[in-house]
Every structure is written in structure tokens, then in C-alpha cells.
C-alpha positions as a Python dict, from the first residue, in 0.01 Angstrom:
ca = {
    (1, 'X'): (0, 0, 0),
    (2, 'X'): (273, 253, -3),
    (3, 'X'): (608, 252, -65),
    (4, 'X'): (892, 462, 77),
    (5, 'X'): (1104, 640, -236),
    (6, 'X'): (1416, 426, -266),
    (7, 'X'): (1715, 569, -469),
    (8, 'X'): (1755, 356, -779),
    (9, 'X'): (1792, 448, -1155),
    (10, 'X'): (1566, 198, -1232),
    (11, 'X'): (1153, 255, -1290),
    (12, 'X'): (989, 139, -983),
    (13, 'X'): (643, 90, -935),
    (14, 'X'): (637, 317, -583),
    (15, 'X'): (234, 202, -493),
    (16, 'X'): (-8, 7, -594),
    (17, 'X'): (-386, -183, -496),
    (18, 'X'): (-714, -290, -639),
    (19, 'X'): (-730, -158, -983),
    (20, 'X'): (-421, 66, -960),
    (21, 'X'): (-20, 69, -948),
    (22, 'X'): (178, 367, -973),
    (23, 'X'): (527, 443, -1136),
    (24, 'X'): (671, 783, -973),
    (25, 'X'): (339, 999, -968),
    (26, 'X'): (118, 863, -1185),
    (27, 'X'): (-147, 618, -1140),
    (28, 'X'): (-217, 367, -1409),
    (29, 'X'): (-525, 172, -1383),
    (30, 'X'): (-556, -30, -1693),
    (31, 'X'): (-269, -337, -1743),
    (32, 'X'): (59, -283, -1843),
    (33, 'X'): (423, -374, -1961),
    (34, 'X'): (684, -233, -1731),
    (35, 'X'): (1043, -253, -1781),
    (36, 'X'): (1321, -137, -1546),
    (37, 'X'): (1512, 20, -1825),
    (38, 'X'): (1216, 285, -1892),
    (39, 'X'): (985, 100, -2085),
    (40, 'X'): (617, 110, -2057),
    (41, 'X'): (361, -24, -2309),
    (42, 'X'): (3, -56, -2256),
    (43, 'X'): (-124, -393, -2276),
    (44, 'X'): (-484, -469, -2383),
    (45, 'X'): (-559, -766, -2126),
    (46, 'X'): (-853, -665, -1898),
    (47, 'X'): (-834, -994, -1724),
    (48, 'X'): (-644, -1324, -1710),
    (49, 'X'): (-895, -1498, -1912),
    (50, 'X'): (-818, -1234, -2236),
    (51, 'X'): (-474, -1425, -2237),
    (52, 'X'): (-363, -1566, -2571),
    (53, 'X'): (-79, -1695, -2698),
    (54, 'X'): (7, -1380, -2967),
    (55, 'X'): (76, -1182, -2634),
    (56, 'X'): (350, -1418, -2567),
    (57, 'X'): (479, -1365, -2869),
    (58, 'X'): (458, -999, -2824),
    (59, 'X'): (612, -1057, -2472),
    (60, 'X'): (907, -1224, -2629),
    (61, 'X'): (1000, -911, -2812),
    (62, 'X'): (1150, -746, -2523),
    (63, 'X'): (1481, -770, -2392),
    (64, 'X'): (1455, -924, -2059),
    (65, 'X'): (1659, -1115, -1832),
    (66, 'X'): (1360, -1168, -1620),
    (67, 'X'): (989, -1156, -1711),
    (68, 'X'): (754, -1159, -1479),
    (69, 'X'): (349, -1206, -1511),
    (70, 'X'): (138, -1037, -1235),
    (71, 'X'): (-205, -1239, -1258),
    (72, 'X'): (-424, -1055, -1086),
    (73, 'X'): (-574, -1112, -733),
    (74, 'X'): (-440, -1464, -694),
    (75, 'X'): (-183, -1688, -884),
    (76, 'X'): (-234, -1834, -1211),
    (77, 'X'): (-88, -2035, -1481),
    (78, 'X'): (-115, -2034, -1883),
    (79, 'X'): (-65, -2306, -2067),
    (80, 'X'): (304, -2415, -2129),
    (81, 'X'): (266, -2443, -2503),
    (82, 'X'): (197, -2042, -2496),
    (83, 'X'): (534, -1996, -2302),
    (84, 'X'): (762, -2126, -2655),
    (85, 'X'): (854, -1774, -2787),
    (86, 'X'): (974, -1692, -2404),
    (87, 'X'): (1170, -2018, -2407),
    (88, 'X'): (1285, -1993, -2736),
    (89, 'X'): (1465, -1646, -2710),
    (90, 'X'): (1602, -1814, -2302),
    (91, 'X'): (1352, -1595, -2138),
    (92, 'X'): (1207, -1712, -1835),
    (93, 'X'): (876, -1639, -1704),
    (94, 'X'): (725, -1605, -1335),
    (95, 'X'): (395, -1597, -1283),
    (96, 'X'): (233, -1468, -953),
    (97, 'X'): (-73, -1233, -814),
    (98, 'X'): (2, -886, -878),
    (99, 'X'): (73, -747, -547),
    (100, 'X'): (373, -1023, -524),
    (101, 'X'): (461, -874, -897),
    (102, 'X'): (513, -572, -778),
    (103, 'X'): (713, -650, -509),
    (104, 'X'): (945, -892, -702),
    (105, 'X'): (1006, -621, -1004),
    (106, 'X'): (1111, -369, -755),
    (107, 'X'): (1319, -577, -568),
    (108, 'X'): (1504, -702, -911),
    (109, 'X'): (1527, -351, -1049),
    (110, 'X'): (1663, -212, -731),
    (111, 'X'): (1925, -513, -802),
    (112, 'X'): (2005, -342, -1170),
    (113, 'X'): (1845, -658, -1326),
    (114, 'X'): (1713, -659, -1648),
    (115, 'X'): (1345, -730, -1552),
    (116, 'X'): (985, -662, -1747),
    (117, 'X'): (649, -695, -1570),
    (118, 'X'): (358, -818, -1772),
    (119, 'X'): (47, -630, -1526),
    (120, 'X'): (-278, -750, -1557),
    (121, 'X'): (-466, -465, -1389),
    (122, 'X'): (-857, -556, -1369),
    (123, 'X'): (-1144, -322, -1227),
    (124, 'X'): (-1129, -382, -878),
    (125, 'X'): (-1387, -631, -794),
    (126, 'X'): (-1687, -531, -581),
    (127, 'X'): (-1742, -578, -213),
}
């Protein structure tokens, strides 16, 4: 899917589909931390099962209003337990599929919001 260019200061994720999301012009394909402020950070989680709890605790190290999670092709949940460094620095977390990720962190940057995407960006799966 693409987007149309809005006009915000914010880093917006302007595509994105199996395998793929883009910020401005270029096309990342392996998962990633976005933040509307500017930051990106590559994260080494191929797939939602290579979740731990140390990258919670790496998570928790950003400044965020808003976290977000994008899990992939459908919706998932970690454990709760992993979710204490979030909690304990009053950082909420959302998890959703990607796709709906995407959206959302657009739609709160646009908004000036504080907001960092956690991306898990997997090989897109075979037909």
C-alpha cells in the first residue's frame, strides 16, 4: 500500500507490505525501531518468536509517550512479566499486526505525539 505525502515534521513511514516499510525513500526490509522524533535503530528480531524480555528492556530506554509493537502478519501478545521495564518507566505498550502499526504511528506522529514503533519485519512468507 501507498501513502499520499502528508506535511508533518514528524518521520512517517509513507509505504509499506510483506517484508518491507518505507520512511521517505528508502525501503527497509529487516525490523526496526522507529521514532517520530528521528530515531531509527535496527532491531535484531526476525520474527515474533525471537522476542525476549532484554528487548523490553532495551525498548524501555527510549523516550516515548506511546510505544507501539507491530507483530507481524496478525496480532500477538508477549508475556506481561516482559512488559515491567515499559511499566516501570509509565510507558505503555500496544501491540498489533504490522500493517495496523503503521497506520497507528503515522496517525500519532501526524498528531505531534511522542510515539516509537517496535517493527517486526519478517521475510514475506511464500504463496
Amino acid at each position: 500500500m501507498k501513502f499520499s505525502p502528508d506535511r508533518i515534521d514528524a518521520q512517517s513511514i509513507s509505504g509499506y507490505g510483506p517484508g518491507w516499510v518505507s520512511v521517505g525513500n528508502e525501503r527497509i526490509t529487516s525490523s526496526v525501531i522507529l521514532g517520530a522524533s528521528g530515531l531509527r535503530e535496527a532491531w535484531p528480531v526476525g520474527r515474533f518468536e525471537d522476542l525476549a524480555p532484554e528487548h523490553f528492556v532495551q525498548l524501555a530506554t527510549f523516550d516515548a509517550e506511546v510505544m507501539l509493537l507491530g507483530t507481524g502478519a496478525g496480532t500477538r501478545f508477549v508475556p506481561p512479566k516482559w512488559l515491567a521495564p515499559l511499566f516501570a518507566r509509565r510507558i505503555g505498550l500496544e501491540a498489533m499486526d504490522s500493517f495496523a502499526a503503521c497506520r497507528t504511528y503515522n496517525i500519532l506522529a501526524g498528531e505531534g505525539r511522542n510515539v516509537v514503533l517496535a517493527l517486526i519485519i519478517g521475510a514475506p512468507s511464500s504463496p
